[in-house]
C-alpha positions as CSV (number, residue, x, y, z in Angstrom):
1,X,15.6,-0.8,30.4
2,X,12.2,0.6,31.6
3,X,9.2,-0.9,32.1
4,X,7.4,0.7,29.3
5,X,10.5,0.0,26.9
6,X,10.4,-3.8,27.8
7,X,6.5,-3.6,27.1
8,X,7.0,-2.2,23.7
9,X,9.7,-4.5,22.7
10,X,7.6,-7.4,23.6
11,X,4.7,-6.2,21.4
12,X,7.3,-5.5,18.5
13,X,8.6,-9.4,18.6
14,X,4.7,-10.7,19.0
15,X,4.4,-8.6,15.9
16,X,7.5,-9.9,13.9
17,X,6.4,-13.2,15.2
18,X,2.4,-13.1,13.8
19,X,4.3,-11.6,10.3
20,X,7.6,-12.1,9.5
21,X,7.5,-10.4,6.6
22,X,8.0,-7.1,8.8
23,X,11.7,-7.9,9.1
24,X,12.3,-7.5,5.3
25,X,11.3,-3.6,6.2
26,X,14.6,-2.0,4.5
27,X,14.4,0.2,7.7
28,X,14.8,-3.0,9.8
29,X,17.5,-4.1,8.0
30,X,20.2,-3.6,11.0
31,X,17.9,-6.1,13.1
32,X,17.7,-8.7,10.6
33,X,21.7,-8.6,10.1
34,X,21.3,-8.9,13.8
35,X,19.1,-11.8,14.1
36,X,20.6,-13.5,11.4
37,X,24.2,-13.5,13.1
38,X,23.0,-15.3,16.2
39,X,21.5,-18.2,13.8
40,X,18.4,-17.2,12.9
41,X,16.4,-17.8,9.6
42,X,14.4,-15.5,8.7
43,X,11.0,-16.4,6.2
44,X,11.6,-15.4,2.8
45,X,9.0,-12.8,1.5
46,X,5.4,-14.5,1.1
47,X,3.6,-13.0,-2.0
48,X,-0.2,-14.0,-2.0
49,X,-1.1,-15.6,-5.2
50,X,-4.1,-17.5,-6.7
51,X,-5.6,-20.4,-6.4
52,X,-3.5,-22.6,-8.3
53,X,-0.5,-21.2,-6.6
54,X,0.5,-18.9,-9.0
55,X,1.8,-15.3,-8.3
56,X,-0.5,-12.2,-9.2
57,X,0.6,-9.8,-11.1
58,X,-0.7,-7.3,-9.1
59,X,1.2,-8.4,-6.1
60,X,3.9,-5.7,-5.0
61,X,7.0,-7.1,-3.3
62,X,9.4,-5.1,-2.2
63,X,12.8,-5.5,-3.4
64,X,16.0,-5.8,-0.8
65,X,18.2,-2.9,-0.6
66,X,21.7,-2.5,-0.7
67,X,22.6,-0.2,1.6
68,X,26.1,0.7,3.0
69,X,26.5,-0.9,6.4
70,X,29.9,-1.5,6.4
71,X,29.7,0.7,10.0
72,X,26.7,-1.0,12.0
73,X,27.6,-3.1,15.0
74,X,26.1,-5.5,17.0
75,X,23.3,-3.7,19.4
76,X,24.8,-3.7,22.7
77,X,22.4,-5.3,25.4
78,X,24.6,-4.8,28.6
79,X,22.1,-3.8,31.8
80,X,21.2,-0.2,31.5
81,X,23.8,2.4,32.8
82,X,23.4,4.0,36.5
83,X,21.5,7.4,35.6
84,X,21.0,10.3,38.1
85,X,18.4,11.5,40.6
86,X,16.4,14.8,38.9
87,X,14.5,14.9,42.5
88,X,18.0,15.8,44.3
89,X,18.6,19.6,45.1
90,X,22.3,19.8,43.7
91,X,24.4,22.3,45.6
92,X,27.7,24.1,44.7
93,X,30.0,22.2,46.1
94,X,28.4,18.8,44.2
95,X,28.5,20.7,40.8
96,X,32.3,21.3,41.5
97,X,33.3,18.2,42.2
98,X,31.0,17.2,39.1
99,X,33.4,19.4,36.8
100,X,36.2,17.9,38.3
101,X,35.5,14.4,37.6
102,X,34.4,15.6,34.1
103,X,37.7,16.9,33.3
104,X,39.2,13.7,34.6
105,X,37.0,12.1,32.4
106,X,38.2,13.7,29.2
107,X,41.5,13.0,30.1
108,X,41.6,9.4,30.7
109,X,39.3,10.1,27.0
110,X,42.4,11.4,25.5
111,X,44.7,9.1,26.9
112,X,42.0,6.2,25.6
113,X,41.4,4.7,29.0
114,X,37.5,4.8,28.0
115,X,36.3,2.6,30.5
116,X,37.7,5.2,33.3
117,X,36.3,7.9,31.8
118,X,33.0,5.7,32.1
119,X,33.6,5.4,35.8
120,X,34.4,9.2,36.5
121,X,31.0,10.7,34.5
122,X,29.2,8.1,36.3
123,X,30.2,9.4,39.4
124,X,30.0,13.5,38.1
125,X,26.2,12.7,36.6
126,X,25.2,11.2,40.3
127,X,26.5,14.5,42.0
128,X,25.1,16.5,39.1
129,X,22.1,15.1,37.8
130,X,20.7,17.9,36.0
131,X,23.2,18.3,33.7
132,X,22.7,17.6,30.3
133,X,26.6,18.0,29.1
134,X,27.8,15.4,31.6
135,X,25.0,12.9,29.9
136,X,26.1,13.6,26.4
137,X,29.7,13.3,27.1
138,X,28.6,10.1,29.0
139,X,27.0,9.2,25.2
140,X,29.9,10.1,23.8
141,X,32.6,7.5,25.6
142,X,29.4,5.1,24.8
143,X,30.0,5.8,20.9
144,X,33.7,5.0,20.9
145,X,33.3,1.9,23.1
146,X,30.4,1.1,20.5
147,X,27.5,0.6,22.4
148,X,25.2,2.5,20.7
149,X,22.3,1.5,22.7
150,X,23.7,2.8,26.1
151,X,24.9,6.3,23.6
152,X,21.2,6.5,23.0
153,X,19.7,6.2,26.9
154,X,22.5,9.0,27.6
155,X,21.4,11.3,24.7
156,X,18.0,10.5,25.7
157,X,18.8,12.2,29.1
158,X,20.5,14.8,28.1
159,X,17.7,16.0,25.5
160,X,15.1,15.3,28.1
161,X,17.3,18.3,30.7
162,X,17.7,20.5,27.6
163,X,15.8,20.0,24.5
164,X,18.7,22.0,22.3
165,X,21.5,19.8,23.5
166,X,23.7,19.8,20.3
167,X,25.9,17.3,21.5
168,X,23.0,15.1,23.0
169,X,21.4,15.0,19.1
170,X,25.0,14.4,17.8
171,X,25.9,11.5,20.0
172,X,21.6,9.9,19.8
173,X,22.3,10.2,16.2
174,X,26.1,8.4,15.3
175,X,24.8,6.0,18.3
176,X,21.2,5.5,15.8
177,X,23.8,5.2,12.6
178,X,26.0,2.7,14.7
179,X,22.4,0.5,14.4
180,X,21.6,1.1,10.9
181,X,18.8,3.6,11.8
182,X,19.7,5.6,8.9
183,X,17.0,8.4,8.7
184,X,16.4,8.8,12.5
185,X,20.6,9.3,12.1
186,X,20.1,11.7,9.4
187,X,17.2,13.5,11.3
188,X,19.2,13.8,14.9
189,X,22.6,14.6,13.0
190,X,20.6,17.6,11.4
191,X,19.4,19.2,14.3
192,X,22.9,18.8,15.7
193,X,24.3,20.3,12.5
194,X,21.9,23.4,13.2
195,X,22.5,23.7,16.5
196,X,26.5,23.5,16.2
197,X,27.9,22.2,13.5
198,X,30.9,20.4,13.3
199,X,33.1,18.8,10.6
200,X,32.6,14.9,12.5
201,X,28.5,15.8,11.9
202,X,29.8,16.6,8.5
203,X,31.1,13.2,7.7
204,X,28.9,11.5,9.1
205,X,25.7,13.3,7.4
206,X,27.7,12.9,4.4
207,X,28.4,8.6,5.1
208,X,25.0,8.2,6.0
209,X,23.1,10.2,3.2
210,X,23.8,7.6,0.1
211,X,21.6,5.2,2.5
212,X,19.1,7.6,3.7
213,X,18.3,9.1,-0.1
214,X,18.3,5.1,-1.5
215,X,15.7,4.2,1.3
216,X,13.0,7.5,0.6
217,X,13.5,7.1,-3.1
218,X,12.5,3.2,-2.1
219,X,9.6,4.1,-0.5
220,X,8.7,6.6,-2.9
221,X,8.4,3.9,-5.8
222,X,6.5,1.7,-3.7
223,X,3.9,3.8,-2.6
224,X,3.3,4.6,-6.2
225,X,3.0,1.2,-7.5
226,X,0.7,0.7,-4.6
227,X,-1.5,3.5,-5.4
228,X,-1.3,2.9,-8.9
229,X,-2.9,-0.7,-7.8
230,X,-4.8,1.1,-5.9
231,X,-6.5,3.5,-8.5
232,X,-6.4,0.4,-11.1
233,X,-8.1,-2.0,-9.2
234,X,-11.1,1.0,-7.7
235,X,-11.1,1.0,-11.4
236,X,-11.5,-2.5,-12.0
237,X,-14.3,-2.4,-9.3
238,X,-16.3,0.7,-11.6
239,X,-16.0,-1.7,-14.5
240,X,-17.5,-4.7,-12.6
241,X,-19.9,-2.9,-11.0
242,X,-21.4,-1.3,-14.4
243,X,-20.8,-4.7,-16.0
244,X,-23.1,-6.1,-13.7
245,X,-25.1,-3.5,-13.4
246,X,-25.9,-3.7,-17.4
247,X,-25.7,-7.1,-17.3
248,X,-28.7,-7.4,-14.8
249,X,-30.3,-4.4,-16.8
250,X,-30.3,-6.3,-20.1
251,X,-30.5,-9.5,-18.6
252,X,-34.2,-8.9,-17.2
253,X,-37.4,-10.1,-18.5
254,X,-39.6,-7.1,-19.7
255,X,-43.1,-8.2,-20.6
256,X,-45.3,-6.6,-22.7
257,X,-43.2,-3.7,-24.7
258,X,-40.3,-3.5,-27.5
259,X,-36.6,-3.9,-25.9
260,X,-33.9,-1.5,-27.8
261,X,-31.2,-2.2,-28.6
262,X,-28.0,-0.5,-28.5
263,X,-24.9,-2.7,-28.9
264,X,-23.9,-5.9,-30.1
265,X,-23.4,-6.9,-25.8
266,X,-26.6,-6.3,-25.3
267,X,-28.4,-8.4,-27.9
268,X,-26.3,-11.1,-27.0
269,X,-27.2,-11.1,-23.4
270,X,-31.1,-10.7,-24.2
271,X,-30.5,-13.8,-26.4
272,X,-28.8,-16.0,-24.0
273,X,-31.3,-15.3,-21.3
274,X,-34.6,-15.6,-23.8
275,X,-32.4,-19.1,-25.0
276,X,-32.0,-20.5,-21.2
277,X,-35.5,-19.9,-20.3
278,X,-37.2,-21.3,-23.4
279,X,-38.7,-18.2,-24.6
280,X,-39.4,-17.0,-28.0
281,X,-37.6,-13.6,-29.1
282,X,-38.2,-11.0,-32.0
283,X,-35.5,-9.2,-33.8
284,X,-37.0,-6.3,-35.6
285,X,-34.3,-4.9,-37.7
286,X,-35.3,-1.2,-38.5
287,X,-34.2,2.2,-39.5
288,X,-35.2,6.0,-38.9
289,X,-35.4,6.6,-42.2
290,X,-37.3,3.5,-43.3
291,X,-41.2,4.5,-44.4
292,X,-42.0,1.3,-44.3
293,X,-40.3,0.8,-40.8
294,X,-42.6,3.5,-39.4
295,X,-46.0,1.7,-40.9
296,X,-45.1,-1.4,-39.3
297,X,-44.1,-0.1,-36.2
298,X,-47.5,0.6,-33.9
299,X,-48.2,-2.9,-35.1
300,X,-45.0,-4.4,-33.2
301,X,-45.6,-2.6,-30.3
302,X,-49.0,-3.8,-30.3
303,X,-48.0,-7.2,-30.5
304,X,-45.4,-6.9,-27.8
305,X,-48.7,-6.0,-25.3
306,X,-50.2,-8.5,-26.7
307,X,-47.8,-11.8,-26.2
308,X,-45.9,-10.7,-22.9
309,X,-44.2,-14.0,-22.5
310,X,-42.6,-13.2,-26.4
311,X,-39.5,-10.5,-26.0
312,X,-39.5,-8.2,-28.2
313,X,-36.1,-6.3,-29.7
314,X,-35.9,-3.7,-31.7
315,X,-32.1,-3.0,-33.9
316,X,-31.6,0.4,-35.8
317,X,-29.5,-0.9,-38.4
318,X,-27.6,2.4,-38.5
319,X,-26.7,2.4,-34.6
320,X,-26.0,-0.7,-34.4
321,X,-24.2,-1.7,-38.0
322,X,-22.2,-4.2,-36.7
323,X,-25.1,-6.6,-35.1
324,X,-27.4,-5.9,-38.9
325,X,-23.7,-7.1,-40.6
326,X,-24.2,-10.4,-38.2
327,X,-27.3,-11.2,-39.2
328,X,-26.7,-9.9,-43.4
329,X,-29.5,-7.3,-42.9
330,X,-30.4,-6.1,-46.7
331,X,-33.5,-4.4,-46.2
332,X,-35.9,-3.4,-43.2
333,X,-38.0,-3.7,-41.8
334,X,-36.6,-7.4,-41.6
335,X,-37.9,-9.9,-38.2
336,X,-36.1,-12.3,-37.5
337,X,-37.7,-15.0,-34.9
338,X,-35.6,-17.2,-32.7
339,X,-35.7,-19.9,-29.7
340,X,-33.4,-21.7,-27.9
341,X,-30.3,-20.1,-29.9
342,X,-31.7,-20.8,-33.1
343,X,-33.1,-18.7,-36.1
344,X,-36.6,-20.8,-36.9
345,X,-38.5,-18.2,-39.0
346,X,-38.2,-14.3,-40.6
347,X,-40.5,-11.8,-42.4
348,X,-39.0,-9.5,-44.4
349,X,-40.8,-6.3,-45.8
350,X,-44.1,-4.4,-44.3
351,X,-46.1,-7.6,-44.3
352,X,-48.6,-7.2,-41.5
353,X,-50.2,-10.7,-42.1
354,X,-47.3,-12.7,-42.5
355,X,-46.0,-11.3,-39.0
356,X,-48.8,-11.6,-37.0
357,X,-49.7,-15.1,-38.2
358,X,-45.9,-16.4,-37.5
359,X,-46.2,-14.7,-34.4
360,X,-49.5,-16.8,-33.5
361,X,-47.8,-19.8,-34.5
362,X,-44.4,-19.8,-32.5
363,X,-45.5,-18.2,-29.3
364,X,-48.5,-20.9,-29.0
């Protein structure tokens, strides 16, 4: 194994070791069965929950899958195979003796002596390093001895000589099934099947697919329940935000002019913020149609400039019909005058006096 393929194994086991939970990746599944066989115990699947140790239900864990593999083997981890010189100029006589020892080796294939046929492609790729048929014949001998691994450094070679090798994509990808690798089969076994298809591609493709078709329909669901959280809590967000953001609106002292009010949430916040701080507030229940409403009117707002430490609401009983139900609202204009949570005092009717002198009284 090269350099760079030690390098990137190394940074894939740092990763499994900082998060475990990688190895429950369906698409990992082979290297779990793997790891498992030689002892190990793999963490079961963490799901974050709150602070009481209970699970969210927003949490998303992925479910195992059952896939078929009846057919993967142990990865092989033998030292890598001798591979051939690309620098060497290869002259006729090499390439002939090349050919020979190919046909030697699909011989001693036929007869089953695998291991000779090993030997004699070995010896054919070293003479004849550039070509790519001798490397995927190599992969093949590699498949039937099951040593996927060593199939896939083979195919490997041979694709990297000539990039439409069908045999180097059939042999990378039954070598890639061998290890569970059951879409990067599927995708190598295509290109083989397009190249030059055969009826072993065939059954294989057609072994493999159930897997392949279970893992994207997998994935599929997940990545929708995980942009469905997504969307529902950027919407949960907008409803916090606006919360607050009305909160803080209605929750702020405004000195010296008439609050409106709107909804029931409103007036209750107004009233639980006058209540904590202490300060006297006015409910002036009122109605567009009111004649009476509309004489008593510039007087309120007067008054409101007048005590800026008193707040001031104002409740059309038509827009808001559920708060004038609350507070059994017969007639308007009706004021209502409270502190600390409490009613202490109303005027009911277009009585100027009467307000102002109540006013006077409470907000002394």
């Amino acid at each position: 194994m090269d350099d760079s393929k030690i390098q990137e194994l190394k940074l894939f086991v740092e990763k499994c070791q900082s998060d475990p939970s990688i190895l429950h990746n369906p698409s990992l599944g082979f290297f779990k069965t793997f790891l498992q066989s030689l002892g190990a115990k793999i963490p079961p699947v963490s799901t974050p929950g709150d602070e009481n140790g209970h699970t969210s239900n927003e949490d998303i864990v992925e479910s195992d899958l059952e896939l078929d593999d009846s057919d993967v083997v142990k990865p092989d981890d033998d030292p890598a195979q001798k591979m051939g010189d690309l620098s060497i100029e290869v002259d006729d006589e090499s390439r002939d003796r090349a050919q020979s020892l190919k046909s030697r080796a699909i011989e001693a294939i036929s007869e089953g002596n695998l291991d000779e046929a090993i030997d004699h492609l070995t010896e054919a790729i070293t003479l004849n390093p550039s070509s790519a048929i001798l490397y995927a014949t190599r992969a093949s001998v590699y498949v039937k001895l099951k040593k996927p691994n060593a199939a896939i450094r083979d195919a490997d070679a041979a694709l990297q000589i000539n990039a439409d090798s069908a045999k180097g994509y059939k042999m990378r990808g039954m070598a890639r099934a061998m290890l569970g690798l059951w879409e990067d089969a599927a995708h190598d076994l295509g290109l083989a099947s397009n190249l030059d298809h055969d009826d072993e591609i065939g059954s294989t493709l057609k072994k493999i697919e159930p897997n392949v078709h279970k893992i994207k329909e997998h994935r599929r669901k997940y990545e929708r329940l995980r942009k469905e959280k997504k969307v529902r809590a950027a919407e949960r967000a907008k409803q916090k935000t606006q919360a607050e953001t009305e909160h803080v609106k209605a929750s702020a002292q405004t000195y010296g002019e008439v609050v409106g009010i709107h909804k029931a949430s409103e007036l209750e916040t107004r009233l639980t913020t006058s209540s904590k701080s202490n300060q006297l507030a006015i409910l002036y229940f009122t109605a567009t149609w009111c004649g009476p409403c509309r004489f008593m009117a510039p007087l309120y707002t007067s008054l409101a400039s007048k005590y800026p430490k008193v707040l001031f609401l104002k409740i059309d009983i038509d827009e808001v019909s559920d708060v004038a139900a609350k507070w059994n609202i017969s007639s308007v204009p009706t004021f209502y005058f409270t502190k600390n949570g409490k009613e202490i005092d109303k005027v009911v009717g277009a009585d100027k006096s009467s307000l102002e002198n109540k006013l006077a009284k409470y907000a002394s």
